[in-house]
N, C-alpha and C positions, 0 to 999 in steps of 0.2 A: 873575911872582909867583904861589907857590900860591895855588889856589882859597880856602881859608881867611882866607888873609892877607888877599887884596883885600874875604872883609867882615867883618872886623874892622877893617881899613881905612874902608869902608866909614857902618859903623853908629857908630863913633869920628864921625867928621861928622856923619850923622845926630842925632847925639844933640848934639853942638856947635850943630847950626842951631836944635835946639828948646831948650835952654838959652837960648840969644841970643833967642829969643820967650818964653822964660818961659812954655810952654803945657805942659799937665798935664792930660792925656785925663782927662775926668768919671770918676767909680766907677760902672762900670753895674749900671743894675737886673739884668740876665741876662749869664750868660756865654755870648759868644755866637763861635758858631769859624766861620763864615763874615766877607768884613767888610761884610756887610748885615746888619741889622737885622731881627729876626724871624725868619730861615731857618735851621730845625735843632733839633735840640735843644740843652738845656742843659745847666746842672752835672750833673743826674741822672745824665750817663752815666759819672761818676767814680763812682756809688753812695755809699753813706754817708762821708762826709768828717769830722765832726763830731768832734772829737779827736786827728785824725789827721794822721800826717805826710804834704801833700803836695809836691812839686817841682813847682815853674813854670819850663819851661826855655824861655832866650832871654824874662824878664819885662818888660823893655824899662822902661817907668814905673812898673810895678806897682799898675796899677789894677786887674789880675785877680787877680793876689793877692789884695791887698787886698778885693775882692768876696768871693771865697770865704772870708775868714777872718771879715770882718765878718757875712753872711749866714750861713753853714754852720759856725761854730765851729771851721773848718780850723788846721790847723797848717802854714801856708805858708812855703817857703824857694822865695825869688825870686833863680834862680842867672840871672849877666848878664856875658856875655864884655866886652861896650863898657862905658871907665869912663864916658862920659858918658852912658850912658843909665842906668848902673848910680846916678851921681849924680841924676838925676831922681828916680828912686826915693826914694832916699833924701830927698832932700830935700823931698819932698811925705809922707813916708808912712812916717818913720823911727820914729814916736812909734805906730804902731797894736797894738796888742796881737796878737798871733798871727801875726806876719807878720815875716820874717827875710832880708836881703839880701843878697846876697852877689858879692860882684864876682870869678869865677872863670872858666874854659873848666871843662863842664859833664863832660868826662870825665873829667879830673885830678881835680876834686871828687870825684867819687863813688869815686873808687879809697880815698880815707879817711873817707869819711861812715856814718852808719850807713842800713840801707837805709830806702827809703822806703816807704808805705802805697798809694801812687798818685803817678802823674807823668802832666805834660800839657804839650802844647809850643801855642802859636796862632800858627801860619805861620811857624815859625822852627828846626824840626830840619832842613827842608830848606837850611839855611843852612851844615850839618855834614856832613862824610862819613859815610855810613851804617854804612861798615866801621869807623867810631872811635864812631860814637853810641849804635849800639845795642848792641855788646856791652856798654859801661858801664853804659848804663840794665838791662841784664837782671842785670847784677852789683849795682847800686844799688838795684834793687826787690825788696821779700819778695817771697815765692812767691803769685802768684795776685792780686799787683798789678794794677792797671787800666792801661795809657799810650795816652793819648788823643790823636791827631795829628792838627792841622788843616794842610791841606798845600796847594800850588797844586796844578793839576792841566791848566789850557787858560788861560792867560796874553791880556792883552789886546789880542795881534795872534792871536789865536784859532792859536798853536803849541799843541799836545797835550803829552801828557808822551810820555817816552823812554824806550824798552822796554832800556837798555842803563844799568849804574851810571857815570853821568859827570856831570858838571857843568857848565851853559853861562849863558851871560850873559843877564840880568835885571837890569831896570832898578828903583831905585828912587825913586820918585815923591815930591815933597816943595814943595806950591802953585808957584809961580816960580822957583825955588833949580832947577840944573843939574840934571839925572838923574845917581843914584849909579849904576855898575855895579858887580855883584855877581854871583858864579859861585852860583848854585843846584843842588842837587839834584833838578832836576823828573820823578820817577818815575812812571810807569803805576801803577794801582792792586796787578795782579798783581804786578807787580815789587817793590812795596815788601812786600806781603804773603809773597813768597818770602825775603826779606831777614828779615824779620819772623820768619817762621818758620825760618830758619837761626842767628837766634841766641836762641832759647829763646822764642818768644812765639804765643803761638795769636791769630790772627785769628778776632773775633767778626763785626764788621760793616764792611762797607765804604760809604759815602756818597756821590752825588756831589751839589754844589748848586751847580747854574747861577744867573748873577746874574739877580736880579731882572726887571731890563729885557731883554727878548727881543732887543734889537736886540743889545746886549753879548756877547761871547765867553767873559768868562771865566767858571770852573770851578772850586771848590774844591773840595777832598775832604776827607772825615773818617773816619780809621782808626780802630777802638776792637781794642784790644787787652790782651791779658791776660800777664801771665810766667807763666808753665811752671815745674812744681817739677825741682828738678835733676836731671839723668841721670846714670846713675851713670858716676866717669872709666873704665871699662872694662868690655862688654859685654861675653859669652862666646859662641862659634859653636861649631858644628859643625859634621864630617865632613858636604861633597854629596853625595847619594846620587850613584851610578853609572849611576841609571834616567836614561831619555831626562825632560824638562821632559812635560807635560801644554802643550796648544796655551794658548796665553792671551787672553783679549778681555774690551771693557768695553762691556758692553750693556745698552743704554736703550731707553726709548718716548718718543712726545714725539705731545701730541694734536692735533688742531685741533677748534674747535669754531666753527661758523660760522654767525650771528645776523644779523638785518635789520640790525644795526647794523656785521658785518664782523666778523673775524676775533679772537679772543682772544687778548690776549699780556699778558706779565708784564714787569717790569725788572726785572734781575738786580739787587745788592747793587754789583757791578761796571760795572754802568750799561748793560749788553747787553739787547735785550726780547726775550723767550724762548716758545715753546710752553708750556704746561704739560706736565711730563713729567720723566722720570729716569730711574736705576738700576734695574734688575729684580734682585728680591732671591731671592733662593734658593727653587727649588721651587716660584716664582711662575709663571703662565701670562702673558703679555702682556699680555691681555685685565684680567686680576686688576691687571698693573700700572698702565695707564691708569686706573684706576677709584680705584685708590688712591692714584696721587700728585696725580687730579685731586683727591680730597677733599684732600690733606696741602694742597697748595699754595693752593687757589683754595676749600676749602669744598663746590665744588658736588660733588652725588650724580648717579650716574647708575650702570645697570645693566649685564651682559656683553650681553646681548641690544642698547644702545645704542651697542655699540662694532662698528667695522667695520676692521679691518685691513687697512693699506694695500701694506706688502708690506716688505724691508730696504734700506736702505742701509748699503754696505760703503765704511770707508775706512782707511789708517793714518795715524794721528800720533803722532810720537817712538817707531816702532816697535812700537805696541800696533795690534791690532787693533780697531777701532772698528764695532760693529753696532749699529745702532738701526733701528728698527719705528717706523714714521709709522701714525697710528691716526686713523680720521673718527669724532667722537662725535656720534650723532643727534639726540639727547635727553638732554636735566639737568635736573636741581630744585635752585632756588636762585640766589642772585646772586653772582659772583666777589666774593671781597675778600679783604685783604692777610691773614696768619691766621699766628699767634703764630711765630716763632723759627724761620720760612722766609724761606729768600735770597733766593726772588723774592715782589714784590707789584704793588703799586698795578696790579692787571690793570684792563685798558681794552680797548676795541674798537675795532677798525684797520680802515675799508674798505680793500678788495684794491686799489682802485685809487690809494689816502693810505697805501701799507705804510711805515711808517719806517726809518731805517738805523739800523746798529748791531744788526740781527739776529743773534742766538746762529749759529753756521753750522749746529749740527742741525739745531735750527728752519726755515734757509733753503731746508737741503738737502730736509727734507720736503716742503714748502710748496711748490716746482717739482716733483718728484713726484707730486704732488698736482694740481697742476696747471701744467704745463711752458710755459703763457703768462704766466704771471705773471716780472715783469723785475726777479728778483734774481741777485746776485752772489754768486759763493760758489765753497768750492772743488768740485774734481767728485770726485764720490761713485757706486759703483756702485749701481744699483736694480734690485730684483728685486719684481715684484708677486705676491702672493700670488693664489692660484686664487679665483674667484667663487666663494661657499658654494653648495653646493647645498640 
């Protein structure tokens, strides 16, 4: 049976067993896209809603709808493949003002709708082929639309997501009643964000929020994403020059800074914890760029004379050549912290002997350079040390 079929299949029952209980999830106080309570943020991240049209895709009961329309003045269409979740809805929630049900498969719809102002799916686009989902929602959203995707990410036998577009079996959970299978979409963060941006949409922020209780495995993630104004249907090139290419490389620094308290590291957006560090921008000395992406990222100051250069590592991926500068900083003024419309935050301090996994590999790759006893993994990367200053 296509992956489809079995959850429409699927959510057809589902929604049968909760009709036969007569239950009708509360109208919650917050919209909340993990399914804990408290973790994340809210509506905010749709921005102003307030007269506007937005899509609730896979609305199941339509108690999110319904939230946004009654708090935020939204203009809600709650599109819903199953009819018996699509009757829940309705049958709790058919009489609210601003709020519109609609019992459809969410790509058909939008091939005749008009577009919408913002779309939001809560753990339920991963239920759809990405190759039929997202092109429809980029053709269903104005330009510079929001779609906001709460998605699994590390499932409750603690499996991770799949760096390949397929679909595998996921159980769903429902008190005593059998477990439904159902084929999901369980993607890696990059993965869905390459998706993402293949079919017209720029990745703002990527989230990950581990459950609550430490002992538990799973993992949701929250995509915030924007449509892209249209490209035109046909670029124009030109003639390659006949000169040979210029060599090409993508070259970075990445610092360490090291405190009674151990090592400084960031978490990426993508859930990686990183050096402070980056791209070297044109015309820039090394030394210039440590100093500057450590203010961009982390706030803290410090001077050339605080910086100690540690020497390069040389590696390739996908062809490019890859150099980065591992940098010792002496001395800073100020306390790390997370600092406006940067990828990586919530910086903390790591003793060398408590390092955590999931290091950026620059990061790792410096950090044995640095110091070649410390017991991380990583790929191998050429190092060269730069000369003592005299």
């Amino acid at each position: 049976m296509p992956a489809e079929d079995t959850n429409t299949r699927a959510w057809q029952i589902y929604g049968q067993r909760q009709l036969a209980r007569a239950y009708t999830p509360p109208i919650p106080d917050r919209l909340g896209w993990a399914p804990w309570e408290g973790i994340g943020p809210g509506a905010e991240v749709l921005g102003d809603v307030a007269g506007r049209q937005v899509l609730d895709i896979g609305s199941g009961a339509g108690h999110h709808a319904v939230h946004l329309a009654q708090t935020y003045g939204a203009r809600v269409t709650g599109i819903e493949l199953s009819p018996t979740q699509h009757e829940r809805a309705v049958s709790a929630h058919a009489d609210v003002d601003g709020v519109e049900f609609v019992q459809a498969d969410v790509a058909a719809y939008l091939t005749g709708a008009e577009p919408f102002d913002a779309a939001y799916a809560i753990g339920t686009l991963a239920f759809i082929d990405p190759h039929r989902s997202l092109p429809a929602l980029r053709d269903g959203l104005r330009r510079g639309a929001p779609l906001i995707l709460s998605l699994l990410h590390t499932d409750l036998h603690g499996r991770g997501p799949s760096t390949e577009v397929a679909p595998r079996e996921q159980m769903i959970l429902l008190r005593d009643d059998p477990p439904l299978p159902t084929q999901m979409w369980v993607l890696a963060p990059q993965l869905w964000e390459d998706l993402l941006t293949e079919y017209g949409f720029r990745v703002e922020a990527i989230d990950l929020f581990p459950h609550p209780d430490e002992s538990a495995t799973v993992i949701q993630q929250l995509i915030r994403a924007r449509r892209l104004p249209d490209r035109p249907a046909r670029v124009s090139s030109r003639t390659r020059s006949t000169r040979a290419p210029a060599a090409h490389a993508a070259v970075g620094v990445g610092a360490i800074l090291l405190s009674e308290q151990g090592i400084l590291l960031g978490r990426h957006r993508r859930g990686t914890l990183e050096l402070p560090g980056g791209s070297v921008e044109a015309g820039e000395s090394f030394e210039d760029a440590v100093i500057r992406e450590l203010a961009e990222e982390t706030g803290l100051v410090a001077r050339a004379d605080d910086v100690r250069l540690l020497g390069t590592l040389i590696d390739h991926v996908a062809g490019v050549l890859r150099v980065t500068v591992g940098a010792l900083v002496h001395a800073w003024q100020g306390q790390p912290a997370t600092q406006p419309d940067e990828s990586v935050g919530d910086w903390a301090w790591y003793p060398l002997d408590q390092l955590p996994d999931g290091l950026f590999v620059c990061s790792a790759q410096i950090l044995t350079a640095w110091r070649p006893d410390l017991a991380i993994d990583h790929p191998s990367a050429h190092f060269t040390a730069f000369a003592p200053a005299k």
